[in-house]
N, C-alpha and C positions, 0 to 999 in steps of 0.2 A: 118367684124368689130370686131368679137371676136377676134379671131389669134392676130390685130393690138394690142387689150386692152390686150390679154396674152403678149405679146411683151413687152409693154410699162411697163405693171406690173413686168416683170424680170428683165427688163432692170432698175427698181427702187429697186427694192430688192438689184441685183448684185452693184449696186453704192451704196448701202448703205451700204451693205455688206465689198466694196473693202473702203469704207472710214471710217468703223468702226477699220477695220484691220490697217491701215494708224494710223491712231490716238493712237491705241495700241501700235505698233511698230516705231513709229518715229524716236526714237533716233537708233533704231539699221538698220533701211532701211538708214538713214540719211550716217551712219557709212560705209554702202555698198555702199552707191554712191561714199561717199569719195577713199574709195578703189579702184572701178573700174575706177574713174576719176586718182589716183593714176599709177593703172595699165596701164590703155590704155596713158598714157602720157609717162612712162617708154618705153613703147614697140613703140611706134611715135619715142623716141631719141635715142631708139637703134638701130632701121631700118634708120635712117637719117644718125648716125656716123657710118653706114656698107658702107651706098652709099656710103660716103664722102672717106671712105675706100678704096673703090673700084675703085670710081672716082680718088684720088691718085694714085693706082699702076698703072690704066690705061695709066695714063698722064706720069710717071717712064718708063713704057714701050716702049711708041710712043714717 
């Protein structure tokens, strides 16, 4: 029962811990999503118009 209540006690420190840091830093974690949502949407329409690329010389060929 102890170990469970050590448990339960980090596991409330570390969330308050990880919602103090949130709160702190909103606007620039906010900034980093944007980013990565930027990024990984760049890098999806690059690998699409490579396929589409590729799929063209394919069909050029055959």
């Amino acid at each position: 029962m102890k170990d469970m209540f050590s448990a339960v006690l980090l596991g409330a420190v570390i969330g308050a811990a990880a919602t103090m840091f949130y709160l702190n830093n909103e606007n620039e974690l906010s900034s980093a999503g944007r980013q990565l949502r930027d990024s990984t949407s760049n890098a999806i329409n690059f690998l699409s118009n490579m396929s589409q690329d590729i799929d063209h010389s394919m069909r050029k060929q055959g």
